[in-house]
BAFI-3210 file (N, C-alpha, C; in Angstrom, 3 decimals, decimal comma, padded with zeros to 6 digits):
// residues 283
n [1|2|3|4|5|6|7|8|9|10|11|12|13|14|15|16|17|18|19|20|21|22|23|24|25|26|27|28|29|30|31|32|33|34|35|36|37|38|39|40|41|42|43|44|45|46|47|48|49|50|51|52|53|54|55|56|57|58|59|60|61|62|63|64|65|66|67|68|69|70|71|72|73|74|75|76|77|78|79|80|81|82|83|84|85|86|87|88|89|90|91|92|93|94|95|96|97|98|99|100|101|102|103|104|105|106|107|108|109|110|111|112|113|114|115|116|117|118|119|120|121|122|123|124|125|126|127|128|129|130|131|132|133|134|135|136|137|138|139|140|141|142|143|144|145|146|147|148|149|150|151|152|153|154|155|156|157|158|159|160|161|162|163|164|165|166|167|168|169|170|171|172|173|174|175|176|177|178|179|180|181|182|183|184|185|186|187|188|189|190|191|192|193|194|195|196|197|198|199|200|201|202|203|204|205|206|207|208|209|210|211|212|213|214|215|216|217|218|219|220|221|222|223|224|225|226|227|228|229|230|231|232|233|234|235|236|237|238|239|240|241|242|243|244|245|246|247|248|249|250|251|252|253|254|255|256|257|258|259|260|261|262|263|264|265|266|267|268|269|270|271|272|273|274|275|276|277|278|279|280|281|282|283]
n.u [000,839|000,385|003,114|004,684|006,705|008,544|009,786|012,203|013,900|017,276|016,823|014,432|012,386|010,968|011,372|009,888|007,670|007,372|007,427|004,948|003,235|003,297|002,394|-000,565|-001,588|-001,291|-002,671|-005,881|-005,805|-005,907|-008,405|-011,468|-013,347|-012,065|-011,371|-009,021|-006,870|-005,226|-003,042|000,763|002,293|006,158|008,967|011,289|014,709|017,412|019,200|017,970|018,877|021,470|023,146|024,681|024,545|026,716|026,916|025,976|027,818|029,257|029,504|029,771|029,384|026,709|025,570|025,476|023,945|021,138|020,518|020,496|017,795|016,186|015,708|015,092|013,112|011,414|011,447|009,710|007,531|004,075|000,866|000,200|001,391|002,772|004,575|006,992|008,889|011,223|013,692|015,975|015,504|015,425|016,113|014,770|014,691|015,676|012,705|010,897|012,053|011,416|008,549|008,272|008,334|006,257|004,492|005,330|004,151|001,247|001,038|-000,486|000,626|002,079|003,522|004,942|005,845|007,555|007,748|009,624|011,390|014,608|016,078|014,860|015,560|018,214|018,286|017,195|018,594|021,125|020,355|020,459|022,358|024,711|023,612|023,219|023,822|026,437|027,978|028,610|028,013|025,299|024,186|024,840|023,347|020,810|021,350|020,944|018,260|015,612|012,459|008,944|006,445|003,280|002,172|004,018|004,024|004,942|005,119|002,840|-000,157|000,435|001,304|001,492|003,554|003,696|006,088|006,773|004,638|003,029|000,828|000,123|-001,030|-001,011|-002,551|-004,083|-006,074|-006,858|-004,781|-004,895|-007,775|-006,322|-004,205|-005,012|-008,152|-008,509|-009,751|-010,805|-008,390|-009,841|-009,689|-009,074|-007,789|-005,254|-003,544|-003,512|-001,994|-001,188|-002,672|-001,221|-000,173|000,044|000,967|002,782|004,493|007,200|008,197|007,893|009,530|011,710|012,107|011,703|013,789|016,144|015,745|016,591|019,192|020,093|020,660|021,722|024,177|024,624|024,058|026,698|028,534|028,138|030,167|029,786|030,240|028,809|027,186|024,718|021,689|018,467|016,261|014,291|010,874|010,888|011,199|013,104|016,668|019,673|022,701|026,066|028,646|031,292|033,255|033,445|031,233|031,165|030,132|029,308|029,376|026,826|025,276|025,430|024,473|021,830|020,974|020,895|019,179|016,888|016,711|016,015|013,702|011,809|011,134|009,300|006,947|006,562|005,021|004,249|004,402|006,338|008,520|010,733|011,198|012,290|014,488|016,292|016,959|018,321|020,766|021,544|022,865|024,390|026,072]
n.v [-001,203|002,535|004,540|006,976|009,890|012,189|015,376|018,205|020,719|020,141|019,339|020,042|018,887|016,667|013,611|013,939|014,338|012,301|010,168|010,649|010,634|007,863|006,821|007,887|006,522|003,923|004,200|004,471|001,982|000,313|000,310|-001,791|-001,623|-001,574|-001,358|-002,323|-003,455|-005,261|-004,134|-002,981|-000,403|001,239|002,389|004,103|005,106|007,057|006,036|003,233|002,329|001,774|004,902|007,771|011,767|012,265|010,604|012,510|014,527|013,601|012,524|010,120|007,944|009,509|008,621|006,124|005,780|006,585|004,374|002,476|003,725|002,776|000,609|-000,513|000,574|-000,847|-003,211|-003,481|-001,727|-002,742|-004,531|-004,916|-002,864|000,141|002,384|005,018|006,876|008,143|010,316|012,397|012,981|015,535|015,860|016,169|014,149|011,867|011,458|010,945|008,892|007,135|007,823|006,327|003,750|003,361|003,546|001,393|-000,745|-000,255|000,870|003,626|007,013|009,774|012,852|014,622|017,731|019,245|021,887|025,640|027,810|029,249|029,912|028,998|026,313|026,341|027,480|025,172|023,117|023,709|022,705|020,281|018,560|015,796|015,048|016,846|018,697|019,632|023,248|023,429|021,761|021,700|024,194|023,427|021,071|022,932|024,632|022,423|022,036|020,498|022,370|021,183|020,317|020,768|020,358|019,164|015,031|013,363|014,872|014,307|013,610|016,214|017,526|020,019|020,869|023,606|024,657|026,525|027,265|027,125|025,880|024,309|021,152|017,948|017,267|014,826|013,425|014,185|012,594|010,086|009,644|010,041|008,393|005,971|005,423|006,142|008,434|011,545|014,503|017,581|020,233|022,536|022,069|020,313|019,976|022,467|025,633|027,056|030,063|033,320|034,490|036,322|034,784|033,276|034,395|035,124|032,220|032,531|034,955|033,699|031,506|032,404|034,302|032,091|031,115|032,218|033,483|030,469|030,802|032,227|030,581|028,470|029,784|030,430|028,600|027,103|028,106|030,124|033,127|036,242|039,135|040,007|038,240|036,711|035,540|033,721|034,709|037,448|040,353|042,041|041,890|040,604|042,545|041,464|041,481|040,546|038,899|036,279|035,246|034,456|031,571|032,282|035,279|035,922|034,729|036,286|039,033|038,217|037,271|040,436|041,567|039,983|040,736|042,650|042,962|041,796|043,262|045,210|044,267|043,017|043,092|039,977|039,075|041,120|040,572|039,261|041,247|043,191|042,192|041,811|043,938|045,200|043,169|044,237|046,526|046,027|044,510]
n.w [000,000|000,586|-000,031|001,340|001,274|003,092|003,150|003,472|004,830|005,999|009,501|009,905|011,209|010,038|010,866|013,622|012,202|011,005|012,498|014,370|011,957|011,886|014,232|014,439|012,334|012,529|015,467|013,744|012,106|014,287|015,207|015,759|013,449|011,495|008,215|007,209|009,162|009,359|007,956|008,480|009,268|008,356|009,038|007,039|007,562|007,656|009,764|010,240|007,337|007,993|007,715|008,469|008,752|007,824|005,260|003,422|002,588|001,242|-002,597|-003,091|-001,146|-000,804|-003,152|-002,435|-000,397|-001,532|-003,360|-001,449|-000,141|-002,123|-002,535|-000,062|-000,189|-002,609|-001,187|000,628|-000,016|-000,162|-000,558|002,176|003,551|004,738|003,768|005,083|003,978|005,685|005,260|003,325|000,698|-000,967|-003,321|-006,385|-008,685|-007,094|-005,783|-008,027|-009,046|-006,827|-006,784|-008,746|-008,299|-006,804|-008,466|-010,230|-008,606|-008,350|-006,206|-003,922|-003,027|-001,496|-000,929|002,265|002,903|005,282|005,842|006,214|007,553|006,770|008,931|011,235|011,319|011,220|013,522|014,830|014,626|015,593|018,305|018,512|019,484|019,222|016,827|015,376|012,139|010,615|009,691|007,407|005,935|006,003|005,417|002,549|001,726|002,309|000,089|-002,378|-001,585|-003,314|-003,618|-003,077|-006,068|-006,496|-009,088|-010,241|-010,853|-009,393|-007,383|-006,003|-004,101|-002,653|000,630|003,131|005,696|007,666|009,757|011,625|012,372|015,536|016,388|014,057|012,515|011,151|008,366|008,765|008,255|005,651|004,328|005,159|003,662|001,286|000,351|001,494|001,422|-001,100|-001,928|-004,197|-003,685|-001,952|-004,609|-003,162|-001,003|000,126|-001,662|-003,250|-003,323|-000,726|000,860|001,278|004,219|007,108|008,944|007,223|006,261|006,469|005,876|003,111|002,609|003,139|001,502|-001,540|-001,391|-001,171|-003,441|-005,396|-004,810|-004,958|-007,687|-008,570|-007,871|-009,238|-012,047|-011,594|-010,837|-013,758|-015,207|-017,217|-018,370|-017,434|-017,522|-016,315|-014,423|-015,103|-012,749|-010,698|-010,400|-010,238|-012,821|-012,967|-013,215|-012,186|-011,707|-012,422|-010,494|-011,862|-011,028|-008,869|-006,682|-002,966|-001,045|001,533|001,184|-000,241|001,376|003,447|002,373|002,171|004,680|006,004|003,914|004,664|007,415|007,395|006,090|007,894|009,882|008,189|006,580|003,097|000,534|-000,736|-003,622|-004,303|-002,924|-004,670|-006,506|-005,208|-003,840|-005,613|-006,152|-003,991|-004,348|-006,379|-005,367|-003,452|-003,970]
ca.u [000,000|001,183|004,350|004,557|007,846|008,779|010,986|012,360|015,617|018,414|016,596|013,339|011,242|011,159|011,444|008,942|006,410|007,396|007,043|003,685|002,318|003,305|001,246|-001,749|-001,670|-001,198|-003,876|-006,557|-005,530|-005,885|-009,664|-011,983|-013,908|-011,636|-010,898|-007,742|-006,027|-003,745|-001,629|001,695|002,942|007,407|009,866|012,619|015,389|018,788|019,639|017,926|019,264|022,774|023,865|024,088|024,459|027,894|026,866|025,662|028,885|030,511|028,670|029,489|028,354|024,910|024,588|025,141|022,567|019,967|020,636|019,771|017,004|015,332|016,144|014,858|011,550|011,360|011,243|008,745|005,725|003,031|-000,635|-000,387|002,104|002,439|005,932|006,815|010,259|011,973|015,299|016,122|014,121|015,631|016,148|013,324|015,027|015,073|011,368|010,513|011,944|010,247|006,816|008,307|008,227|004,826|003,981|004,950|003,081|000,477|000,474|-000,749|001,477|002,075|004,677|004,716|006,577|007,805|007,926|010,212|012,527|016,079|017,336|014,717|015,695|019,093|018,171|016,702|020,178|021,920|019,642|020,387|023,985|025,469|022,901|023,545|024,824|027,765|027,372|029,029|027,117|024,050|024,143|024,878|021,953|019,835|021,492|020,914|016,838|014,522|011,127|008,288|005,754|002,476|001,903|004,623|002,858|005,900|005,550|001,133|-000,417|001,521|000,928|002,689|003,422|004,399|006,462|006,870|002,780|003,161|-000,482|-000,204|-001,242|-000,794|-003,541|-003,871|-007,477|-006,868|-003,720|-005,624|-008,183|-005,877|-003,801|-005,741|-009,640|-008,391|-010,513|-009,920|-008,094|-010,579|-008,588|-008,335|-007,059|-003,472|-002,575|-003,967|-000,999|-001,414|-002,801|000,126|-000,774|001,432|002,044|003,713|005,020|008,938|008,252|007,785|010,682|013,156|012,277|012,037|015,635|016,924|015,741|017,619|020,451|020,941|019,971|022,920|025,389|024,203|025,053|028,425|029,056|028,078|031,521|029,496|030,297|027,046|026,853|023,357|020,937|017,797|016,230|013,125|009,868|011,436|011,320|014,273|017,758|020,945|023,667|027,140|029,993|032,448|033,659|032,964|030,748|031,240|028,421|029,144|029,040|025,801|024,190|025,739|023,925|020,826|020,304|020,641|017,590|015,365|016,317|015,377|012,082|011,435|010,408|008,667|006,676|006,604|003,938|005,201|005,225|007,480|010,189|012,182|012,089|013,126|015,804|017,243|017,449|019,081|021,917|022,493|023,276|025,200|027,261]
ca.v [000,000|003,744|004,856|008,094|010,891|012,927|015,871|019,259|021,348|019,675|019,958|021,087|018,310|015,894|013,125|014,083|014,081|010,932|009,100|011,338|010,267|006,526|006,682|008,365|005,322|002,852|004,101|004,076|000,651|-000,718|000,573|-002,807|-001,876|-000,846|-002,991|-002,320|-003,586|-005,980|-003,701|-002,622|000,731|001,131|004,245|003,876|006,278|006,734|004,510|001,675|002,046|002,277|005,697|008,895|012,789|012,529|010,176|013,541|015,127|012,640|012,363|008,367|007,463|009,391|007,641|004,608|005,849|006,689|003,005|001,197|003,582|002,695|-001,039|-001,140|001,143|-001,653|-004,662|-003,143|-001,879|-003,976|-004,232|-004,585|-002,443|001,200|003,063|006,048|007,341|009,689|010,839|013,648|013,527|016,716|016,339|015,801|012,934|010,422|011,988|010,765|007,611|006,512|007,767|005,207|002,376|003,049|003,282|-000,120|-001,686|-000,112|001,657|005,275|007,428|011,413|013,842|015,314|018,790|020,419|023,674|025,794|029,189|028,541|030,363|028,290|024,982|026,501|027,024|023,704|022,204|023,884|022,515|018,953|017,681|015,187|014,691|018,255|018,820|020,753|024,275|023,347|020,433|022,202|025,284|022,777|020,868|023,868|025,246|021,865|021,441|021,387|022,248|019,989|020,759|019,452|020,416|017,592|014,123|012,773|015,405|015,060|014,593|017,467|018,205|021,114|021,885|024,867|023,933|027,206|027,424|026,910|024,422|023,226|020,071|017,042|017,280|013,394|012,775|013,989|011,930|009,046|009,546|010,242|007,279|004,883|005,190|006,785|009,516|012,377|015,655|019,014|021,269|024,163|021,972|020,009|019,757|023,817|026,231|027,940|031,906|033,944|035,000|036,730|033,816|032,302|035,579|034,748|031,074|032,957|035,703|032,745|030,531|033,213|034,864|031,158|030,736|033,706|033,095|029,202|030,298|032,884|030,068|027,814|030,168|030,911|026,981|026,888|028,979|030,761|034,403|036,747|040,446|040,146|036,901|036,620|034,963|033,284|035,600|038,584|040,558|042,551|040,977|040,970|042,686|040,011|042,566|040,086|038,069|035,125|035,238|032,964|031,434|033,198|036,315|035,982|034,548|037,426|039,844|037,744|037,656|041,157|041,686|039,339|041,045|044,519|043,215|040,859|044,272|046,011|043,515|043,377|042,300|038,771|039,602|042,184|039,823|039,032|042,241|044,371|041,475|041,844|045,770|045,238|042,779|044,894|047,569|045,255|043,048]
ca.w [000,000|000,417|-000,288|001,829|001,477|003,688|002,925|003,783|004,848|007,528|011,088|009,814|011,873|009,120|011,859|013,823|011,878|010,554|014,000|014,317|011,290|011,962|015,327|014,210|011,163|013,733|016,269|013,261|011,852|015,110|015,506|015,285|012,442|010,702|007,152|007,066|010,163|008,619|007,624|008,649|008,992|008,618|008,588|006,473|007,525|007,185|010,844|009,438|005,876|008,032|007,460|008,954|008,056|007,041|004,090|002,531|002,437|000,323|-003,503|-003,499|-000,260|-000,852|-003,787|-001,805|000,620|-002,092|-003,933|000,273|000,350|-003,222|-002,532|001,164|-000,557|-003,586|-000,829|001,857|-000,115|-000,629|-000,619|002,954|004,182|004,528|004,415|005,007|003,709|006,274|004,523|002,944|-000,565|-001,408|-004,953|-007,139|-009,310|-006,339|-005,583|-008,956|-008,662|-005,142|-007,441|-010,242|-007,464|-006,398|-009,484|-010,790|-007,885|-008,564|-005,184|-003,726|-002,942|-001,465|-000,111|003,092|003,216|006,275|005,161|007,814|007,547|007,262|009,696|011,927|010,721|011,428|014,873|015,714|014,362|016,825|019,798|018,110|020,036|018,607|016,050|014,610|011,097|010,666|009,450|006,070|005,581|006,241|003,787|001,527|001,753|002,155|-001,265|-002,744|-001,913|-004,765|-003,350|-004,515|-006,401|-006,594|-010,236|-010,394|-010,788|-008,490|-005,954|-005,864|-003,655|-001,444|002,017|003,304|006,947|007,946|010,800|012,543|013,177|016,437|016,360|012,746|012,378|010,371|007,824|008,785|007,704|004,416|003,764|004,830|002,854|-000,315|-000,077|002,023|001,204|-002,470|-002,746|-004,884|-002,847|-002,770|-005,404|-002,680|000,080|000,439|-002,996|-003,708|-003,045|000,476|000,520|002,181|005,425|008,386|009,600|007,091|005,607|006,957|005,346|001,592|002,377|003,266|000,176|-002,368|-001,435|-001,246|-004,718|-006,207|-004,559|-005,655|-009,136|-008,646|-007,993|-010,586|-013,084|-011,563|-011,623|-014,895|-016,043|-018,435|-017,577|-017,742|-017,335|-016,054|-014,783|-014,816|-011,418|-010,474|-009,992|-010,787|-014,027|-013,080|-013,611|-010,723|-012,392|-011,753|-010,415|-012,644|-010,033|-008,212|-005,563|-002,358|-000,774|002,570|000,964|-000,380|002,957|004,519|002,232|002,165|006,022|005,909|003,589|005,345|008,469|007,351|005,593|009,020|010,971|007,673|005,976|002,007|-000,261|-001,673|-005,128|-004,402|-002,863|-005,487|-007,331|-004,267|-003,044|-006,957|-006,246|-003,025|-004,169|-007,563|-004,495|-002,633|-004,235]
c.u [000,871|002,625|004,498|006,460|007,883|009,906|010,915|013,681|015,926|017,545|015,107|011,703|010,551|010,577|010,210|007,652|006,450|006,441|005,453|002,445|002,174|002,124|-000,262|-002,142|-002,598|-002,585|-005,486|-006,815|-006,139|-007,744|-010,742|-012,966|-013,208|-010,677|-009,860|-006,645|-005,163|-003,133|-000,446|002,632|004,952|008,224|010,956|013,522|016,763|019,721|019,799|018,629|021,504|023,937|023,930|024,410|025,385|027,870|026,106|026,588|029,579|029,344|029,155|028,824|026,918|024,425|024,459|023,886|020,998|019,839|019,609|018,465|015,516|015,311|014,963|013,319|010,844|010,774|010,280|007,206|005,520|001,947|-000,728|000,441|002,179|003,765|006,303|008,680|010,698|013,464|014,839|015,232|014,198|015,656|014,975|013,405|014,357|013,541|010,530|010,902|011,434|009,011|006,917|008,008|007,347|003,906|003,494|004,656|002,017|-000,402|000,129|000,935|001,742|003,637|003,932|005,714|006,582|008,501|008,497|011,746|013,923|016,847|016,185|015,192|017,574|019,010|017,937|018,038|020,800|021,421|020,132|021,445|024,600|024,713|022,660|024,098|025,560|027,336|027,567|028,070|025,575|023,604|023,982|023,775|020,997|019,786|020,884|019,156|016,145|013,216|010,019|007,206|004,232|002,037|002,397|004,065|003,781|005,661|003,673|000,431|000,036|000,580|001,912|001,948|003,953|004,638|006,590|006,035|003,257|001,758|-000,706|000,300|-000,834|-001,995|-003,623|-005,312|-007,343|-005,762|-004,570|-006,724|-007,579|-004,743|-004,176|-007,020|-009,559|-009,149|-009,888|-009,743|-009,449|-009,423|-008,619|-008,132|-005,555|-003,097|-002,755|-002,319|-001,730|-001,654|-001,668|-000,717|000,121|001,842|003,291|004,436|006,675|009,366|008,687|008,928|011,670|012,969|012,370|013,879|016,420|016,843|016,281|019,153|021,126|020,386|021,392|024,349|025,504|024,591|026,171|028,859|028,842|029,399|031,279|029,743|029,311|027,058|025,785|022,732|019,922|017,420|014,852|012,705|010,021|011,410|012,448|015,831|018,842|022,360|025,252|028,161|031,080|033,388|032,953|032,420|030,617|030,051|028,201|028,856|027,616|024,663|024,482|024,377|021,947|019,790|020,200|019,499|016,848|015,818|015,882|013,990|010,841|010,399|009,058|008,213|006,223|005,851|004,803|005,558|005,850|008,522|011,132|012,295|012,967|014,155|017,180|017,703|018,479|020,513|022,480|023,161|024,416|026,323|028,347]
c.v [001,249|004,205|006,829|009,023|012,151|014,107|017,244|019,604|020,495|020,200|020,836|019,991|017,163|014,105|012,954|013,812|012,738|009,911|009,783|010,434|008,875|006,114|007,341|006,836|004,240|002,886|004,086|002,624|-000,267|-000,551|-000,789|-002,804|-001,659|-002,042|-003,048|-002,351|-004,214|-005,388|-002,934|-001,366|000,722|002,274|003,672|005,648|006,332|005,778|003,384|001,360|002,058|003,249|006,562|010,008|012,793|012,187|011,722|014,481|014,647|012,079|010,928|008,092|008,088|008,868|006,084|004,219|006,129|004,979|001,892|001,684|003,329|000,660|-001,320|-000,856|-000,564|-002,839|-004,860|-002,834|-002,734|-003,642|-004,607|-003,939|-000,589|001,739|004,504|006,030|009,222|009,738|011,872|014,146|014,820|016,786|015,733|014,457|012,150|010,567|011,359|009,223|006,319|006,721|006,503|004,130|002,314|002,782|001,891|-001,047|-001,658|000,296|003,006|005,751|009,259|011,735|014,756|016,429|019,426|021,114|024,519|026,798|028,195|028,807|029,664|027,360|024,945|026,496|025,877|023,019|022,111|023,019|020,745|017,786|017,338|014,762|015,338|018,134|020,010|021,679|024,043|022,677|020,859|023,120|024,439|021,861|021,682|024,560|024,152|021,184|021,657|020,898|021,481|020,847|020,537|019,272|019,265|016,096|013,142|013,644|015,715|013,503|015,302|017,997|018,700|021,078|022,552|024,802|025,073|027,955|026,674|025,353|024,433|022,000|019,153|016,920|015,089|012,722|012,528|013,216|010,376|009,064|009,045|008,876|006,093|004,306|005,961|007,445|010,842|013,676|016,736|019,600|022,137|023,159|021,731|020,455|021,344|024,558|027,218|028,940|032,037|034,682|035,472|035,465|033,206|033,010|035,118|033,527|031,784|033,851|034,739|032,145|031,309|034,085|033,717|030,963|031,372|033,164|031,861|029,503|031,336|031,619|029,251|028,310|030,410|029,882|026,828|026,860|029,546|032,444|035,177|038,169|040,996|039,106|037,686|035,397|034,894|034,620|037,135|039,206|041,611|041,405|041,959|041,168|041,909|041,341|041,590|039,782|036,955|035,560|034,297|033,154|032,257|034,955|036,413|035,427|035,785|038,816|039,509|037,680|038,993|042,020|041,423|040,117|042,353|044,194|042,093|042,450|045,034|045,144|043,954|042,924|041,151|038,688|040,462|042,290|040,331|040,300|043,424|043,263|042,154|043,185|045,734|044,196|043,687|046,385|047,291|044,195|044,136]
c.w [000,000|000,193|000,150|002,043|001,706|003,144|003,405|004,108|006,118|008,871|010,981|010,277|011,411|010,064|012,789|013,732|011,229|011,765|014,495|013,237|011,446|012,881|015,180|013,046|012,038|014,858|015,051|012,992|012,722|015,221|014,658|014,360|011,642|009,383|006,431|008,090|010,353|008,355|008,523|008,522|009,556|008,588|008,357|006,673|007,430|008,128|010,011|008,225|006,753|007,325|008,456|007,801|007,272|005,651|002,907|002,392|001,223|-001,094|-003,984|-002,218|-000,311|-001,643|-003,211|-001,102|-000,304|-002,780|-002,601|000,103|-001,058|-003,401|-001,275|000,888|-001,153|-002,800|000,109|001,004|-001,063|-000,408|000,840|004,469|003,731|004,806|004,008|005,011|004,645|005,937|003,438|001,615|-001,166|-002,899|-005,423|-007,608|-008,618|-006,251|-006,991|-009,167|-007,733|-006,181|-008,400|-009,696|-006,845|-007,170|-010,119|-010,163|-007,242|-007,292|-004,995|-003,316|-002,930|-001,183|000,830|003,591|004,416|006,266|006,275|006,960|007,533|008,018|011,474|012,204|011,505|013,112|015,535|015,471|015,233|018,351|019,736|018,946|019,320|017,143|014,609|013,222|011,407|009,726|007,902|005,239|005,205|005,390|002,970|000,638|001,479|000,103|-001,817|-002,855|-002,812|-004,245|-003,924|-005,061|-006,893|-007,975|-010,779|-010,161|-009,790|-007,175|-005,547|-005,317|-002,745|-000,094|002,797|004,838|007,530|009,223|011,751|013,083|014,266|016,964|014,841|012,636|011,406|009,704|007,749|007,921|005,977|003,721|003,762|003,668|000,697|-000,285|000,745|001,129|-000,698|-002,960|-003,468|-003,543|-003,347|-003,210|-004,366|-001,191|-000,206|-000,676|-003,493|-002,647|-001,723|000,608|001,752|003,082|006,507|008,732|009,072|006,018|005,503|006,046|003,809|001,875|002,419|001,683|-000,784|-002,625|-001,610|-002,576|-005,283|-005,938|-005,107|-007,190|-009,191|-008,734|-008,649|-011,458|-012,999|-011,681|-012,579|-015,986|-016,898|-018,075|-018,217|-016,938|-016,294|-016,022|-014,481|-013,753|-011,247|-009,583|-010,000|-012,343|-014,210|-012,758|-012,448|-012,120|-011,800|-011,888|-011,257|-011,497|-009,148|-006,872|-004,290|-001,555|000,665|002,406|000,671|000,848|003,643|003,896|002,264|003,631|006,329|005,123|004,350|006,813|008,602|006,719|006,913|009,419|009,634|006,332|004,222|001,591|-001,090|-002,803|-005,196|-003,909|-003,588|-006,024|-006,203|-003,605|-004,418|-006,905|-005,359|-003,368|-005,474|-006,612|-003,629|-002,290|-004,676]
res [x|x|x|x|x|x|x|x|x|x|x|x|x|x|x|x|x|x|x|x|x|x|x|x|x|x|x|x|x|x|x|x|x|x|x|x|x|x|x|x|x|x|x|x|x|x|x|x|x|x|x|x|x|x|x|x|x|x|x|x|x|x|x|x|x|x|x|x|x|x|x|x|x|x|x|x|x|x|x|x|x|x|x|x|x|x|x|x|x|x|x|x|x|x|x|x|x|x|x|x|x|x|x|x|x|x|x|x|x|x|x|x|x|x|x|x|x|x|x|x|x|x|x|x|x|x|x|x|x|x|x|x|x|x|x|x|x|x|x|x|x|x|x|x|x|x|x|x|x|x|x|x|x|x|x|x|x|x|x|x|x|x|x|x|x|x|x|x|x|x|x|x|x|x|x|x|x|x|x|x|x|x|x|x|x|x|x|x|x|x|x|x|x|x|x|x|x|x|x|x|x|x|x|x|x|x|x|x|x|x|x|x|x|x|x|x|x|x|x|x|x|x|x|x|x|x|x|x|x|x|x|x|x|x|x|x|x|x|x|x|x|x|x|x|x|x|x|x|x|x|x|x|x|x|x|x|x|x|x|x|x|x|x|x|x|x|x|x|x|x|x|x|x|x|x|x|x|x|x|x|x|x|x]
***
């Protein structure tokens, strides 16, 4: 049965809601009418798959670690088992490959986003011990997430939670529903894109500046040299001072935006074009 993935930035609760959603599964399942109590809910994570964080430092061991966890996916669901993939899921690819293996057994199958600032995500890291990623490690990752999307038929159906609502919930009913009892989602709930609201104002200034920024170092890895990019949601273009930009520099100028538009809130479509003003000022 389901094939459930989890994903989001380093330390952004990921976990959590894993072991959340397992026990909410679990306490339905068990309910004596219920005609689906044979089954088996599992969390595949990077423990079990014997890894840890470090294996994301090193681009052979994560492919080692994506290979265990498309193997350990491949041998667990079934028609009467339910697993839920907690690991990282950051790139779309694998995200598309986990959909390919639900696919060809002809199981359901969502994503569960916990959606979460980065300079939260960054905080909870710190609180972590020994469990912590390292700061390097961690940017890196963060540069490296590709948000899902539910338009994507790999990343649908999407349930976003915005982890730094202090009481937001696990839209649990409707997950059951959508890959248990297989009904269709309402278009303006999970799978419908979220209206921006104060609360989750900070959520849209972090991801929007993050997107600029890794679209900035993308083209500088490229080696193509460029006068001028253009940058997601924007119709104005970041002029490139003709030099390499390092990634600390650009977090440096980037937390400095979001902390001057933290106190004096901006209309969201007017992110990116006033971030693009502020680094053609600043770089």
């Amino acid at each position: 049965m389901p094939l459930i993935l989890m994903t989001g930035y380093p330390s952004s609760g990921k976990s959590t809601r894993a072991a959340e959603l397992k026990r909410l599964f679990e306490e339905r399942l068990s309910q004596p009418l219920n005609k689906h109590r044979n089954f088996t809910v599992h969390i595949i994570d990077d423990a079990s798959l014997g890894f840890d964080h470090q294996a994301y430092a090193s681009a052979r061991d994560e492919k080692n670690a994506r290979g265990a966890l498309l193997s350990a996916v491949e041998r667990l669901v079934s028609k009467n088992d339910i697993v839920i993939a907690d690991t990282p899921n950051y790139i779309k690819g694998l995200r598309y490959q986990l959909y390919c293996i639900a696919r060809e057994v002809a199981t359901t199958h969502c994503v569960v986003y916990c959606a979460i600032s980065v300079d939260e995500a960054r905080r909870f890291n710190k609180m972590r011990g020994d469990q912590m990623y390292g700061d390097k490690l961690f940017d890196e990752l963060v540069m490296r997430f590709e948000e899902p999307n539910a338009a994507a038929k790999w990343d649908s159906p999407l349930f976003t939670v915005i982890q730094h609502i202090a009481d937001e919930k696990l839209p649990f009913d409707s997950i059951w529903d959508s890959v248990i009892e297989k009904r269709a989602l309402a278009p303006n709930f999970a799978t419908a894109v979220k209206p921006v609201s104060e609360s989750n104002y900070l959520f849209e200034l972090d991801r929007i500046t993050q997107e600029i920024i890794a679209a900035l170092l993308d083209s500088q890895n490229s080696g193509v040299p460029m006068s001028e990019l253009a940058v997601p949601g924007s119709l104005k273009k970041v002029q490139m001072p003709g030099r390499n930009l390092t990634l600390s520099e650009l977090r440096r100028v980037r937390m400095q935006f979001t902390k001057l538009n933290k106190q004096v809130p901006l209309k969201v479509d007017a992110i990116a074009d006033a971030f693009v003003e502020y680094l053609n000022i600043n770089l």
